[in-house]
C-alpha positions as CSV (number, residue, x, y, z in Angstrom):
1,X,110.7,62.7,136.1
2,X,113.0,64.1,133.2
3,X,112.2,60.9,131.0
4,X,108.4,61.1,132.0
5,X,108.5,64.9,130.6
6,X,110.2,64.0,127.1
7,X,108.3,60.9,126.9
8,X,105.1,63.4,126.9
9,X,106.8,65.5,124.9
10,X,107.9,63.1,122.1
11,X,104.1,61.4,121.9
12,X,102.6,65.0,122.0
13,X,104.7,66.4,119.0
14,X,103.9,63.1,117.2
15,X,100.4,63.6,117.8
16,X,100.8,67.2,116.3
17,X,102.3,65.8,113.4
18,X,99.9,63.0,112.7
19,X,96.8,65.6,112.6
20,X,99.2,68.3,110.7
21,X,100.0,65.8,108.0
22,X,96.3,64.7,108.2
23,X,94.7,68.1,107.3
24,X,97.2,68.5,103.8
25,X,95.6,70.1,100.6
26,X,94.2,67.0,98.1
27,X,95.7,68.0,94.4
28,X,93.3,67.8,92.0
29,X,92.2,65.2,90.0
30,X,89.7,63.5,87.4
31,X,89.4,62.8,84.0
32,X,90.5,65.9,81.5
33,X,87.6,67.4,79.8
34,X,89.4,70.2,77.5
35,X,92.6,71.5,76.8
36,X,93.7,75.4,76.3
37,X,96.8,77.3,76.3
38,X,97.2,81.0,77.6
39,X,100.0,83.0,76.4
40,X,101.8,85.3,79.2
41,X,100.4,88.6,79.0
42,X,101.1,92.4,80.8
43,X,97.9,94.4,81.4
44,X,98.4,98.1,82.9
45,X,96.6,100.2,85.2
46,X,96.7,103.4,86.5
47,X,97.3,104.9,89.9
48,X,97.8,107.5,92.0
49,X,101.3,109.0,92.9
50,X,101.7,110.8,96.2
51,X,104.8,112.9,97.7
52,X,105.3,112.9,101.4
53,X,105.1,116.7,102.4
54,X,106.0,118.3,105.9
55,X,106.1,121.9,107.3
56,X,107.0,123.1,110.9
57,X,105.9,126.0,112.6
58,X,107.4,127.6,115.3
59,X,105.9,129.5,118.1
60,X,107.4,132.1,120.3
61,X,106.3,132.8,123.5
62,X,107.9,134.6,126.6
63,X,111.0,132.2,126.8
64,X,109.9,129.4,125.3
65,X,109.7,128.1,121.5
66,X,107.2,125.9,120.5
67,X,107.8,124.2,117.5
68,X,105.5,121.1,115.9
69,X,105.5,119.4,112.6
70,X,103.0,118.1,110.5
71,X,103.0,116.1,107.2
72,X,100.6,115.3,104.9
73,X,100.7,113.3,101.5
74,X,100.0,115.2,98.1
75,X,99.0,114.1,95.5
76,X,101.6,114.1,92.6
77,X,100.3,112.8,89.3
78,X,99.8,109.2,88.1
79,X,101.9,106.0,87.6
80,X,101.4,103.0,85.1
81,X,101.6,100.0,87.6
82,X,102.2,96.4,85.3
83,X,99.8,93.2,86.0
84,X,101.7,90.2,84.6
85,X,100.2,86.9,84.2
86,X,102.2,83.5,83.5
87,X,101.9,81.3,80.5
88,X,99.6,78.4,81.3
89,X,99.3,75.3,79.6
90,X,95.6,74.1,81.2
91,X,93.8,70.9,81.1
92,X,90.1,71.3,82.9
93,X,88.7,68.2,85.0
94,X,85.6,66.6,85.1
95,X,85.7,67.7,88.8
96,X,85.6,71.2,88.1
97,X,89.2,71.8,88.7
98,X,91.4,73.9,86.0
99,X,95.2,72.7,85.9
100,X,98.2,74.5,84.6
101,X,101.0,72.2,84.0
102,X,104.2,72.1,82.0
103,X,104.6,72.0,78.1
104,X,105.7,68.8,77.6
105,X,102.7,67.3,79.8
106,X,100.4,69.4,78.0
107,X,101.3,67.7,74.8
108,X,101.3,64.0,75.7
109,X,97.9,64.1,77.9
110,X,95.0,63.8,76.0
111,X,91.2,64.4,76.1
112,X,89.6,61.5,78.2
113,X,93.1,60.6,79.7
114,X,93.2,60.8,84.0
115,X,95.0,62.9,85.9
């Protein structure tokens, strides 16, 4: 009965694997079009900047104390938050697809070459 079960098992995980591997992301592909280069840049926004603030009351009454605490956030000014975007040596497709890829390929792939 053992062997039976990890018999299953074994075909069942190989089955999961088969249709894993099956459904994998295709890399582009075609015929390059056009060639640019983007430098890295840094673009800044700004946004909001809270502080975290809590107060407590307390209550008396007869014997007992009743205390309870309550925060809120406040706002507290502005910060400058940085958007960085990489350097990226492109080469559009004749699929429709834009490609960044390293330096080097960048230079030896030409126009009209396939990729």
């Amino acid at each position: 009965m053992r062997r039976l079960l990890a018999a299953l098992c074994a075909a069942l995980t190989i089955a999961a694997l088969a249709t894993a591997c099956g459904n994998t992301a295709t890399t582009p592909h075609g015929t390059v079009t056009a060639k640019d280069h983007e430098p890295s840049r840094t673009t800044w926004t700004k946004q909001p900047k809270y502080r975290h603030v809590c107060t407590t009351t307390t209550r008396r009454s007869s014997k007992k104390t009743h205390t309870v605490r309550t925060c809120r956030d406040v706002r507290n000014g502005t910060k400058r938050v940085a958007h960085r975007s990489r350097e990226c040596w492109g080469l559009d497709l004749s699929g429709g697809d834009h490609v960044c890829v390293t330096a080097a390929k960048w230079i030896k792939t030409r126009v009209g070459d396939h990729y």
